[in-house]
C-alpha positions in Angstrom: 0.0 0.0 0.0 1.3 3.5 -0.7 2.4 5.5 2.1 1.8 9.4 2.3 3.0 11.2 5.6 2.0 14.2 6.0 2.3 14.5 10.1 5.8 16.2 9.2 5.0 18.8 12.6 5.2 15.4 14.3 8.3 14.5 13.4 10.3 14.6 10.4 12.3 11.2 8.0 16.0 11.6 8.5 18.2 13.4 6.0 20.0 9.9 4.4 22.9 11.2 4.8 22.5 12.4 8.5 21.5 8.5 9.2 25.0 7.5 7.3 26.8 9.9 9.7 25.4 9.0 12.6 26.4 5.2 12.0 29.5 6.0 11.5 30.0 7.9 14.7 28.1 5.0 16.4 30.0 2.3 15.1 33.9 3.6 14.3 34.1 7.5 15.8 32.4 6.3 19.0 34.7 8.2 21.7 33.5 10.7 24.9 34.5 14.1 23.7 35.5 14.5 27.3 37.9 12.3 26.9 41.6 13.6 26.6 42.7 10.3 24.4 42.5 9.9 20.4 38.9 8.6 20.3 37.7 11.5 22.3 39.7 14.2 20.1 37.8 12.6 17.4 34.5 12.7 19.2 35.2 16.3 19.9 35.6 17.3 16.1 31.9 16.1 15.3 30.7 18.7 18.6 32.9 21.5 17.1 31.7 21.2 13.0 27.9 20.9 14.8 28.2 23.9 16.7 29.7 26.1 14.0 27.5 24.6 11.8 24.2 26.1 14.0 26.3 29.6 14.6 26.3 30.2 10.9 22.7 29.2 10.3 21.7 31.1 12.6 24.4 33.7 12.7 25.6 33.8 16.1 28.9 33.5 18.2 29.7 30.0 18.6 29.6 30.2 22.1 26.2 31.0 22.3 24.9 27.4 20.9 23.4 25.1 24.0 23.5 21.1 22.7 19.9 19.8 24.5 17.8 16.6 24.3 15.2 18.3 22.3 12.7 21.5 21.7 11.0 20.7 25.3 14.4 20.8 27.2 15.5 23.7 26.0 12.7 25.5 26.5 12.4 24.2 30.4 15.9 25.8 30.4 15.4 28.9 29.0 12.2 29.6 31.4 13.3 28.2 34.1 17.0 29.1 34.1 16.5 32.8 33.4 13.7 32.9 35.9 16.0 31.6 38.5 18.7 33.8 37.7 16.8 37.1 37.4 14.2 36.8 40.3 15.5 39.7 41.9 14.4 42.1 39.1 11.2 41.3 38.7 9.2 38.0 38.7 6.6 38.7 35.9 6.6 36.1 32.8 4.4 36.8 29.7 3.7 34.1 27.4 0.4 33.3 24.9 -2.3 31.0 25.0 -1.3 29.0 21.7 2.2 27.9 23.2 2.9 24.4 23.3 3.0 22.5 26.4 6.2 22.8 26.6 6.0 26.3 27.5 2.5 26.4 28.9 3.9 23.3 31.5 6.7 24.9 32.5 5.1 28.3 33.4 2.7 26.7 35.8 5.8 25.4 37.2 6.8 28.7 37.5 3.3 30.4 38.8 3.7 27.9 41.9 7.1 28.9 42.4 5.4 32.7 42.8 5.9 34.1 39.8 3.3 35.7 38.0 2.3 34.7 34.3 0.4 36.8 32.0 -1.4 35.3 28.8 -1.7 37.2 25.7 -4.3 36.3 23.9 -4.8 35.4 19.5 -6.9 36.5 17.0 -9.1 34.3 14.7 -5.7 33.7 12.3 -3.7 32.7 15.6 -1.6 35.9 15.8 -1.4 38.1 18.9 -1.7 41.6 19.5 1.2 44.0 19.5 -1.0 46.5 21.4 -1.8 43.5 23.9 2.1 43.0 24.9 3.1 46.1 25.4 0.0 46.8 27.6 1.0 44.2 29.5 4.8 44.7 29.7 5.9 45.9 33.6 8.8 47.1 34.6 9.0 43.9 36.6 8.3 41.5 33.4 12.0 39.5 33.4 10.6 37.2 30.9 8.8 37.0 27.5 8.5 34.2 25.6 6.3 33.4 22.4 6.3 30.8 19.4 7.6 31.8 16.2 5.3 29.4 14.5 2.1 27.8 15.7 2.3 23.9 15.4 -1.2 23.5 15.4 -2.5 26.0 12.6 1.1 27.2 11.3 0.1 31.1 12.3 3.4 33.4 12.2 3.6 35.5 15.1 5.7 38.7 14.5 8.6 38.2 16.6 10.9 40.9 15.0 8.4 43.4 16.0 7.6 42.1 19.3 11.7 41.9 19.8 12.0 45.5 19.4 9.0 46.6 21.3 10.3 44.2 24.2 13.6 46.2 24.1 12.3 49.5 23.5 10.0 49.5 26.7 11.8 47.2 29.2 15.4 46.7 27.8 16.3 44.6 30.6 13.1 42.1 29.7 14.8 39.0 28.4 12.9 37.7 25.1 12.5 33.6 24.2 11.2 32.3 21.4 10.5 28.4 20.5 11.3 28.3 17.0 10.8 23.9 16.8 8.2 24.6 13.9 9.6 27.4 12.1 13.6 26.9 12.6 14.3 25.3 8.9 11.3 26.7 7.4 12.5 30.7 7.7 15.1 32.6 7.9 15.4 33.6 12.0 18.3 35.8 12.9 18.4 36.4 16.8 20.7 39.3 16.7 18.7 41.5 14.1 15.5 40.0 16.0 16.4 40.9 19.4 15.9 37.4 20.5 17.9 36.2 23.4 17.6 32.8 23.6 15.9 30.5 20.7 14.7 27.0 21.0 15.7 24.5 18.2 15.0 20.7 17.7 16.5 18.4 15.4 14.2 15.7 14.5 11.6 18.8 12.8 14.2 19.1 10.2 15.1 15.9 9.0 18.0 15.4 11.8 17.3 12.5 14.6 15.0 12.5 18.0 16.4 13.5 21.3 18.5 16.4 20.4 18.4 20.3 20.2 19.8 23.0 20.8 19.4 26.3 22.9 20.9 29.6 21.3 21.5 32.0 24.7 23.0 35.3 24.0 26.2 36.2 25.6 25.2 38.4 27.5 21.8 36.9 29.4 21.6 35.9 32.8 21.0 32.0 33.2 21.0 29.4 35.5 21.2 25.8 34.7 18.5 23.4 35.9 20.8 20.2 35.8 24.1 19.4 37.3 26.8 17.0 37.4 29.8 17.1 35.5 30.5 20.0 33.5 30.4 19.8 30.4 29.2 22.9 28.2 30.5 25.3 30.6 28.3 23.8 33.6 25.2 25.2 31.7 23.8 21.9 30.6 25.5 18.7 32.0 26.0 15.6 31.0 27.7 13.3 28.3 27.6 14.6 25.0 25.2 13.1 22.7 27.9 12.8 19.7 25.2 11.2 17.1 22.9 13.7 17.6 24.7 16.4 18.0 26.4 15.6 14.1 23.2 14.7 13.4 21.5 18.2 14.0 24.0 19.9 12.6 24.3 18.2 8.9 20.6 18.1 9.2 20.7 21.9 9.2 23.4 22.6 7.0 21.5 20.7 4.5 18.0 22.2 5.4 19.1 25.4 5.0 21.0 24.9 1.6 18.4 26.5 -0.6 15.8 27.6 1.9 14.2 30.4 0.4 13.5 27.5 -2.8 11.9 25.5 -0.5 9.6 27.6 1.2 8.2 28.4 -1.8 7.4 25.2 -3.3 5.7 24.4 0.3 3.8 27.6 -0.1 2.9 26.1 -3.8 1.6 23.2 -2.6 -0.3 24.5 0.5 -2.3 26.9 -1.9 -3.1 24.0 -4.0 -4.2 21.7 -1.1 -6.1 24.7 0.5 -8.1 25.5 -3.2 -9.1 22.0 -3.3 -9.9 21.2 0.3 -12.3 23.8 0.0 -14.3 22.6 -2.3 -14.9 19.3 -0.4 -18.3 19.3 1.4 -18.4 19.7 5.1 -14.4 21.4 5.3 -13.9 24.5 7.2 -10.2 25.6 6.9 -8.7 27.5 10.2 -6.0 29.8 10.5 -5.5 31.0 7.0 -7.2 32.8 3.9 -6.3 30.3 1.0 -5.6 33.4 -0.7 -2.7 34.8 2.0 -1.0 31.8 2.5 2.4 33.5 2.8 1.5 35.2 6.1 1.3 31.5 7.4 3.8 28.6 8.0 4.7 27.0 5.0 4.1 23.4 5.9 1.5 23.2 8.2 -2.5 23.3 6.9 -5.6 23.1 9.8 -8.8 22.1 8.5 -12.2 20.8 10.5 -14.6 18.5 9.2 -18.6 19.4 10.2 -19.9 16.7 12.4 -17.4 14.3 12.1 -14.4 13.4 15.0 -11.1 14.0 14.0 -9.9 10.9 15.9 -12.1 8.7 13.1 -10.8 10.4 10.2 -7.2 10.0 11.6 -7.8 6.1 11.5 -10.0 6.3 8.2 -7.3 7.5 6.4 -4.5 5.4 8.0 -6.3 2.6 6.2 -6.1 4.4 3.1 -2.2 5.0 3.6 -2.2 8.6 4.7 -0.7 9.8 7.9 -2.1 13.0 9.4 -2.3 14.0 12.7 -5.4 15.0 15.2 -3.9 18.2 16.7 -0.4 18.0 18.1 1.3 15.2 18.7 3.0 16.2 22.3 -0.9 16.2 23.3 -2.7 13.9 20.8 -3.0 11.4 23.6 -5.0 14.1 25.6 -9.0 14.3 25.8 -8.2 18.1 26.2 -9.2 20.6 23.6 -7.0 22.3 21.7 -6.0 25.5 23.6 -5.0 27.3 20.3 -8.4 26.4 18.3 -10.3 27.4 21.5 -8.4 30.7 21.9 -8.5 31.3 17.9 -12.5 31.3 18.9 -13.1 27.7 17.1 -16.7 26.1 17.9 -16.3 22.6 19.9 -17.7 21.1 16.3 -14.7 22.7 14.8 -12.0 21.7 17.1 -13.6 18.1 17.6 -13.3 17.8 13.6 -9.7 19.2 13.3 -6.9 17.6 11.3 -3.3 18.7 10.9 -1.7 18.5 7.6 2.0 18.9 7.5 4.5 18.4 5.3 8.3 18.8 4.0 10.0 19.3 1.3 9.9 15.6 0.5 6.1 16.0 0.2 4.9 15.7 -3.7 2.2 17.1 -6.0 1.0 13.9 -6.2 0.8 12.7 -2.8 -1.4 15.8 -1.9 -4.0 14.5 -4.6 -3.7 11.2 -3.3 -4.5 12.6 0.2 -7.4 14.8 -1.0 -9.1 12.1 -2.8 -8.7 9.9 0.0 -10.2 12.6 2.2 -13.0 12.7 0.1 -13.7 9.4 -0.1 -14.0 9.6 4.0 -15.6 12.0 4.7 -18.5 11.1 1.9 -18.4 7.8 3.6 -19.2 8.6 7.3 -20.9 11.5 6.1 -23.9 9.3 5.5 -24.5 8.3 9.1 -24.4 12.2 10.3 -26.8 14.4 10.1 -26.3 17.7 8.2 
């Protein structure tokens, strides 16, 4: 049976040639780079190319690239370590509504250490208000941190923007941003963006699970939240995860080869899938005007299907060799509705019927057609036990 994925926000097929590194480190370059013998040198080398290889993608200081366990670490580390480190200035956070858990998580960890959280909130397209933070910006506020891109509906907050307002009102406020879903997909320069620290993960860009990175500018205040033997300059300890680390670094040298080419050929197909989806009976399409797609994500489409659970359609079209995801996949295990559909002002029909689309730039013409007319086939099947 053919096989389309398009659950790419879930997780993404390795690079080939990020796999072929990898094994190679694994089975001949295996050393500790902590080590002081030859194998360790060697094991070393692999760190070094990785980090420089994030510092230029992202054009930093080398110095300023964290090696993590993934998106969800680093952001625990750049909420909670800042935090920590800069109580005494203030102890106000703001953060949105549409964050994913791993943000939303670890600020309730953080309101029952006493600090206070402020929400901002979306509009219908999953955007916030400018006007909104810099209401809510205090001279206490030590903390801001918002998405760069939405992984439910693919909405593009405006970070530059908010960057500069942050700085312009409370320079001392220290700005985050999780960039998982949009890292790879856009060009995202922390310096010109006034972005302090920056959230990466390597298996949303064709490199392997179970590493990230943290970008933390020289010149923020951070505490680490793990400890043991050193390694990174005490800020996150812990032997070096040599594969991965490699392995997220090829992964976004390669990613970021011709990325301006590959955003628009997503954005080609995502206008196609959105013009036809729409003319399927029963399909409401959230978070973007099919005719603005560029002020959304390139990869990631939301629809909702009238009267029919998302959770059915999932399996429906499993059968039919299509991979698409409920929601997100960090909470597509959850009964919980989606806190970004509900904020975006979505009906409970609407986010009961929701499907996530995503792909990469692996993802065809042809599979998309495949996928719509296996959609349709679904939904004009279970549509005839519903009522309308």
């Amino acid at each position: 049976m053919k096989e389309i994925y398009l659950d790419n926000s879930a997780t993404t097929k390795v690079y080939p040639e990020v796999a072929k590194l990898m094994t190679q480190i694994m089975l001949e370059d295996y050393g500790n780079p902590s080590s002081m013998h030859t194998k360790g040198v060697d094991a070393e080398k692999y760190v070094i190319a990785a980090t420089k290889q994030m510092a230029k993608a992202l054009k930093v200081q080398e110095k300023e690239i964290l090696f993590t366990s993934g998106g969800t670490e680093s952001d625990n580390l750049a909420l909670i370590g800042t935090a920590r480190a800069n109580c005494r200035a203030g102890k106000h956070i703001i953060t949105t509504k549409i964050e994913h858990p791993a943000i939303l998580k670890t600020v309730e960890y953080l309101a029952g250490e006493g600090y206070e959280i402020d929400y901002l909130s979306v509009d219908n397209m999953g955007r916030i208000s400018l006007t909104e933070l810099e209401e809510k910006l205090r001279p206490d506020t030590i903390l801001v941190s918002i998405m760069h891109t939405n992984n439910e509906v693919g909405a593009l907050e405006p970070i530059a923007e908010a960057g500069a307002l942050i700085k312009k009102k409370n320079p001392g406020c220290l700005f985050h941003v999780d960039a998982v879903q949009g890292f790879g997909k856009n060009e995202i320069l922390p310096k010109k963006m006034n972005i302090d620290m920056l959230s990466v993960s390597g298996h949303k860009i064709h490199g392997p699970k179970g590493i990230g990175i943290l970008y933390v500018g020289e010149k923020v205040k951070i505490k680490p939240i793990s400890y043991g033997g050193g390694q990174q300059k005490g800020m996150r300890n812990g032997t070096l995860n040599v594969p991965g680390i490699a392995g997220i670094g090829l992964a976004t040298e390669l990613i970021t080869k011709d990325l301006q080419g590959n955003r628009e050929r997503l954005y080609e197909l995502k206008r196609f899938f959105l013009q036809e989806v729409s003319k399927i009976d029963r399909v409401s399409i959230n978070g973007c005007d099919p005719d603005k797609v560029e002020e959304t994500a390139p990869h990631i489409i939301n629809i909702s299907v009238k009267g029919l659970r998302s959770e059915v359609m999932l399996h429906a079209l499993e059968e039919k060799g299509v991979y698409v995801s409920a929601g997100s996949a960090c909470a597509s295990h959850s009964k919980k509705e989606s806190s970004t559909l509900k904020s975006m002002g979505a009906t409970a029909e609407e986010m009961d019927g929701a499907l996530r689309i995503s792909m990469s730039e692996f993802t065809t013409h042809e599979e998309l057609e495949f996928a719509l007319q296996a959609l349709k086939e679904v939904i004009d099947m279970y549509s005839r036990f519903v009522r309308k």
